[in-house]
C-alpha positions, 0 to 999 in steps of 0.5 A: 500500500505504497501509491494512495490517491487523494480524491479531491473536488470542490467542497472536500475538507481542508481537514482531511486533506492535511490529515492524509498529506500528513500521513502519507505524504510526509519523508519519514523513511530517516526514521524508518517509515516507509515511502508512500507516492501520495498524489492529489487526483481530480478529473483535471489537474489544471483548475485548483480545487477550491476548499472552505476558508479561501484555500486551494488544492492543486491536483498532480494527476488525473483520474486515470491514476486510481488505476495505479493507485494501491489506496483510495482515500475520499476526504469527507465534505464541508456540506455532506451533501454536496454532490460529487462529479460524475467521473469521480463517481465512476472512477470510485467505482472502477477502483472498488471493481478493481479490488482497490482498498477505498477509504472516506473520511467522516463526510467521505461515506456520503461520497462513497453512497452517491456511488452507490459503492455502499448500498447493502453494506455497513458504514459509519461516519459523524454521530451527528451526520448518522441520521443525515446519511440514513435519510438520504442513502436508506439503502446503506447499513449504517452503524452508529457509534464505531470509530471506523468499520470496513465492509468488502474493502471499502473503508469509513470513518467517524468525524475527524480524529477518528480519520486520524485513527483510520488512516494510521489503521489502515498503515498498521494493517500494510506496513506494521505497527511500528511503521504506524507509531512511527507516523503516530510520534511525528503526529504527536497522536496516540498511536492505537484507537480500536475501530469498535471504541465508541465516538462519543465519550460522556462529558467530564463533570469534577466527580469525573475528572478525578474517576478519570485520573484513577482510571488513567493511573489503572491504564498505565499500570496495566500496560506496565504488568501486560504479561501479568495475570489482570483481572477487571476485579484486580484494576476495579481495586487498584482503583478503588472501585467495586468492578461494575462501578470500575467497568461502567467508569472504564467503557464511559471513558475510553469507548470501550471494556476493560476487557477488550482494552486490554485484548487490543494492547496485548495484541499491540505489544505482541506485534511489537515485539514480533517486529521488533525481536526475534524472541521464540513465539511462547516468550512473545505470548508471555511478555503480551500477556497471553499466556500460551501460543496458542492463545495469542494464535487464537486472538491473531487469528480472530482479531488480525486475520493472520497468525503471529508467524505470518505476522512477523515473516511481513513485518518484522525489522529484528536483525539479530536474536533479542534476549530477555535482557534488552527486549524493548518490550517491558516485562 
């Protein structure tokens, strides 16, 4: 996923548009990250594309080079309903027939709906634009609440900083997690948001303020003791919380379980550290918290859609065997 093409036409997001060059179009490969051929693509690369606020985009290639193009992403709108071109339209779909990887950001999927690209499949976008999208594309299954869904390769996002989080996504998946906190640190942004977190996060109140410095503290201390046994009852406690209060508290603050929080950091750190070493498959289990191969095969499997071994043969950068001494990971 090396050639990704930035759909543009009038109306698109200034946004989005820095958010894509950000990721894609920035030289990182000093510090390890790999070379990405970004290009701004219109139905003509003679008229700049005029966004909101009196800036312009100016195209470098033509439609014609989504056929090249290994990654589509549709920036979302400054009004959702603005109309796409028509050779937009059918050069999203040629690209999707193709079995290019389409993604749209926030405002994006009502791009991709006017396409038709979406009809019977499932999408997100805004909270806020949810009802606006179902009104107007009925035929899309759309899904409240995610961050970012994939439905037959065709990516969509929530609004803003879930774009962020989209687009590091789909980074991970082609190049590595270490290839996306690379672009992450650069970003200054977090590094991991799982899809299935929740958009909305209940508004801070003092009483929550306080909850959410425990739950801070929690959190940090788990990703220090991941190759521990954790308990909901044992965080709930270091907390000071009874476990329903802890998990109520844990899902209202960060969009999802405590349980599934700690899944997504395990499989995080065991992609670490099979990028980073070359320790034996069981001491990568343990160190993730895991607990047995097999247990870590399992949640690759069901989660990643490969299995560790696969995993490190595409990713790894370890140039010689890591002892237990000098693994970045923590233990």
């Amino acid at each position: 996923m090396y050639r990704v093409a930035l759909v543009a036409f009038p109306g698109i997001r200034a946004f989005d548009v820095s958010v894509i060059t950000e990721v894609w179009g920035a030289d990182r490969t000093d510090r390890g990250a790999p070379a990405f051929d970004l290009r701004r693509v219109a139905p003509d690369t003679t008229t700049p594309v005029p966004m909101r606020g009196g800036l312009t985009l100016q195209p470098d290639r033509t439609l014609s080079w989504l056929d090249r193009a290994d990654l589509v992403v549709v920036p979302g709108l400054d009004d959702h309903l603005t109309p796409a071109p028509a050779p937009v339209l059918a050069a999203l779909r040629r690209a999707h027939a193709r079995g290019t990887t389409i993604a749209a950001l926030c405002g994006g999927a009502f791009t991709l709906a006017q396409a038709g690209l979406l009809d019977g499949r499932r999408a997100i976008t805004h909270w806020n634009l949810v009802g606006l999208l179902r009104t107007h594309h009925p035929r899309v299954t759309v899904v409240p609440g995610a961050l970012f869904i994939e439905d037959d390769n065709l990516w969509t996002a929530a609004g803003t900083a879930a774009g962020i989080d989209l687009c590091l996504h789909l980074v991970r998946t082609a190049h590595g997690a270490e290839a996306a906190a690379t672009i992450a640190r650069a970003m200054v942004t977090a590094p991991f948001r799982a899809g299935t977190q929740a958009q909305f996060i209940e508004r801070p109140t003092p009483r929550a303020d306080r909850d959410a410095d425990a739950l801070a503290a929690v959190r940090d201390h788990a990703l220090r003791h991941l190759h521990e046994p954790l308990t909901v009852a044992a965080l709930a406690a270091r907390a000071g919380m009874a476990p329903r209060t802890f998990a109520r508290h844990f899902t209202a603050e960060t969009g999802t379980t405590p349980l599934r929080w700690l899944l997504d950091q395990r499989l995080a750190a065991a992609q670490k550290l099979l990028e980073r070493t070359d320790l034996p498959m069981p001491e990568v289990a343990r160190r993730a918290g895991f607990g047995s191969e097999v247990t870590m095969r399992q949640h690759f499997a069901s989660r990643l859609a490969t299995s560790p071994r696969a995993y490190r043969a595409a990713f790894s950068t370890a140039s010689a065997p890591e002892t237990a001494g000098n693994s970045p990971i923590a233990r």
